[in-house]
Each structure stands twice: as C-alpha cells, then as structure tokens.
C-alpha positions in Angstrom: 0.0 0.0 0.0 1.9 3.6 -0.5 2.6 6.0 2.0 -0.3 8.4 0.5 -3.0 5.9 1.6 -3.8 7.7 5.0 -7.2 5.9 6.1 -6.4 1.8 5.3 -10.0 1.0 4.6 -10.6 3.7 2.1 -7.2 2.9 0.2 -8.4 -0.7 0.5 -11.4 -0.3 -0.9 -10.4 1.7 -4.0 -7.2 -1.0 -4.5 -10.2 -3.6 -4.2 -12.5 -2.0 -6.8 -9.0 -1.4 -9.4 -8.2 -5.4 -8.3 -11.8 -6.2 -9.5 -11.8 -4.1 -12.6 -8.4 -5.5 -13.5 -9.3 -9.3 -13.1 -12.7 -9.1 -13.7 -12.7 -10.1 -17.3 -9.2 -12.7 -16.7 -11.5 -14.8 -14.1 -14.4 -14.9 -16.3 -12.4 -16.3 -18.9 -10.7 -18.4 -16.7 -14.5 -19.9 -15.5 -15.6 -20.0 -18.9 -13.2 -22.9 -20.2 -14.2 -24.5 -17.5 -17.7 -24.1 -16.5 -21.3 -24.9 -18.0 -22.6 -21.6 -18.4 -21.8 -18.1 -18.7 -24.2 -17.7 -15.5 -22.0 -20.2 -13.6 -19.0 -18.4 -14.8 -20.3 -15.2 -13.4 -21.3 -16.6 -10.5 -17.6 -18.1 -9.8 -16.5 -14.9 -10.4 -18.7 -13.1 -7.8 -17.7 -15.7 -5.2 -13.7 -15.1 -5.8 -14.2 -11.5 -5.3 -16.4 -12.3 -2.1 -13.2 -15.1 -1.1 -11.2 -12.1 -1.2 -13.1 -9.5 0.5 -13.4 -11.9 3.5 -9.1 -12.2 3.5 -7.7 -9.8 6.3 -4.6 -8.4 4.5 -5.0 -9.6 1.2 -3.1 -6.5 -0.2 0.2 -7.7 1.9 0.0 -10.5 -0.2 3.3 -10.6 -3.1 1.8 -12.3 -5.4 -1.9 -11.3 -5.0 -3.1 -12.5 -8.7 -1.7 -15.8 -8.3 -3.3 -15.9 -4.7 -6.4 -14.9 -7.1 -6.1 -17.1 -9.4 -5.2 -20.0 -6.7 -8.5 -18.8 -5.2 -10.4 -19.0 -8.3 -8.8 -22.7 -9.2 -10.0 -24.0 -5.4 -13.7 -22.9 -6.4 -13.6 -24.7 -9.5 -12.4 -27.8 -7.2 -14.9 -27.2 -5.0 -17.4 -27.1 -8.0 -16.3 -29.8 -9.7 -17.0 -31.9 -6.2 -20.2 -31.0 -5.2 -21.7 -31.8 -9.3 -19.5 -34.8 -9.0 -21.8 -35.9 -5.8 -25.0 -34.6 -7.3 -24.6 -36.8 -10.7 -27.6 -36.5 -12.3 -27.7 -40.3 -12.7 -28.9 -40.6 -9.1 -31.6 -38.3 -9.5 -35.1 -37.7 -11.5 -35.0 -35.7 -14.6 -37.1 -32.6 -13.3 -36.5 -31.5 -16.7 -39.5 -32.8 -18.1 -41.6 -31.1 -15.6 -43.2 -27.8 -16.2 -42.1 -25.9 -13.5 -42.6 -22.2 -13.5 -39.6 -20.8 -12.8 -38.9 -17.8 -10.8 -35.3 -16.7 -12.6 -35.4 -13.3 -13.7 -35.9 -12.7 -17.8 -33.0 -11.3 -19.5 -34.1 -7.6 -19.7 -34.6 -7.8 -15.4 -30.9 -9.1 -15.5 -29.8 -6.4 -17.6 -32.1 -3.8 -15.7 -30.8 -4.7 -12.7 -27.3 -4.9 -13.9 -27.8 -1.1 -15.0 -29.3 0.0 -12.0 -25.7 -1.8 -10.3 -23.3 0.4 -12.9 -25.7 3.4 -11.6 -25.2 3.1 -8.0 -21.2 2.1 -8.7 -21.1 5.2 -10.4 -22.8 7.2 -8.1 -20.6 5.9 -5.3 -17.9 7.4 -6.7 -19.2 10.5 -6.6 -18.7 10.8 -2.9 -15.7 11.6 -0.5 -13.5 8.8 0.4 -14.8 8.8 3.8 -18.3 9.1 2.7 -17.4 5.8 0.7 -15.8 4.3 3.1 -18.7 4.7 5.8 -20.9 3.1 3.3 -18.6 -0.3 2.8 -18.2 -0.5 6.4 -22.1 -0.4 6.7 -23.3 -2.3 4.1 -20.7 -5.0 3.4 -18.6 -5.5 6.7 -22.2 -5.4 8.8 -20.4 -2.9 11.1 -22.8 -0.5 13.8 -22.3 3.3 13.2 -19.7 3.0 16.9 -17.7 0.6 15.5 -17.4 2.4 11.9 -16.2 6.0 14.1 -14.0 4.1 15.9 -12.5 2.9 12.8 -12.1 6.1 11.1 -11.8 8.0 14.1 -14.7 10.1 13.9 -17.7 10.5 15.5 -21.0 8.7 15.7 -22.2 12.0 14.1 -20.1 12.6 11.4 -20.6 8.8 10.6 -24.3 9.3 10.2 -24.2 12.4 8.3 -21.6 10.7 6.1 -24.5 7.6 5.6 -27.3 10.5 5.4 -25.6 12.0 2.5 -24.5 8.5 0.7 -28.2 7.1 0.9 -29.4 10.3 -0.6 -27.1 10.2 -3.7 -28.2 6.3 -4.3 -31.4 6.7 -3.8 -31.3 9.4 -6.9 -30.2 6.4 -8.7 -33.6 4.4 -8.5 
C-alpha cells in the first residue's frame, strides 16, 4: 500500500475495486473454459471476489493475482465436487416437468445490472470517507460506533456521512 494511503480502509477499498476491474474479465475467462454456463462463470466470479473481500490483508499479499487465481482454481475444485456428488444419474429428470420458474428474464438481469453500474457510479461520486462509511455499513455489517472508531470520527459525522451516501443512491432508483 503507499505512503499516500492515509485511512487503510478507504485505500483498500479503492485497490479492491482497481483489483476487481483489472481481473474481472481474466477470471471470467478463466470460468468459462471450464464451466457450463456463462451464469456459472459469473457466478464463480462473484464468489472469488467475495473469497477475497473476507481475507484480512489480502493486499500484503506478493503475489496477490496468483493468490487470485489460486483462489479461483479452489472454487472450481470445489465445484467440480459437489456436481461430481450430485450426478444426475442418481436423481429424477425434473426437466420434463413444467415448473414455473422464478429466474429473472434477460431484460430484469440487464435492468438490474444497469441499475448496479448506476449506483457504482454514483458511489464514486462521494468523499473517500463518505465511501468508506458506506462499505463499512453495508458489506462489513459494522454499527455506526464501531465504523467512528475505525475512522476515528464521531458517531455523528458517521451518520451524516450515511445520510448523505443514501441520498445520492437513492437518486439512482
């Protein structure tokens, strides 16, 4: 991490989203020579990212895209495993059944893809800290105290930060 990174979990998060951007289209193309589906290779590729977002210090890492790439190889084991136990030879065909299904129709996934890009980009319009609040919040499940004590400020300014975050999305819907 450099020496300009002055608040670890907004420096973090921004070498996170450039990690994701960066390997992104490498893991789907990775999952793709090896999966079903396009779906399951997107899916592999959310789960990697999650993998890593759960890994205390994975920027300390010196070879971080091979501990990716490791990463993304173990899900594909994993994968391979649990089809492996669920052959279809020791189950019914449920194929033949008509089931309605409740998967969402290509112009949801695309709709709600959009409305994703939206919000990403509308995250990035905010302050660091502002950022940072809202990842603390909404993907590390953190309480407002525990988010000031980790950015040293108060409960206040944590809220107002939030405040001003969930205004900006909610332009997005």
């Amino acid at each position: 991490m450099s020496n300009a990174c002055l608040n670890e979990t907004v420096c973090s998060a921004s070498h996170f989203d450039a990690l994701a951007r960066r390997l992104r289209q490498p893991l789907m193309t990775f999952f793709l020579r090896r999966a079903a589906s396009p779906a399951d290779a997107e899916e592999m590729v959310q789960e990697v990212f999650v993998r890593l977002l759960r890994r205390d210090n994975l920027f300390a890492l010196q070879n971080l895209d091979g501990y990716v790439f490791e990463t993304a190889a173990n899900l594909m084991r994993d994968k391979v495993r649990r089809d492996t136990a669920r052959a279809s030879d020791r189950h019914d065909d449920v194929s033949v059944l008509d089931i309605a299904t409740e998967a969402p129709s290509a112009e949801d996934s695309v709709a709600a893809r959009q409305r994703l890009d939206r919000m990403m980009s509308a995250l990035d319009t905010l302050s660091p800290r502002a950022q940072a609040v809202v990842l603390l919040r909404r993907f590390e499940d953190m309480s407002y105290a525990q988010i000031s004590q980790r950015l040293g400020i108060s409960v206040s300014a944590v809220e107002k930060h939030m405040i001003r975050a969930m205004e900006v999305l909610r332009l997005v819907d």
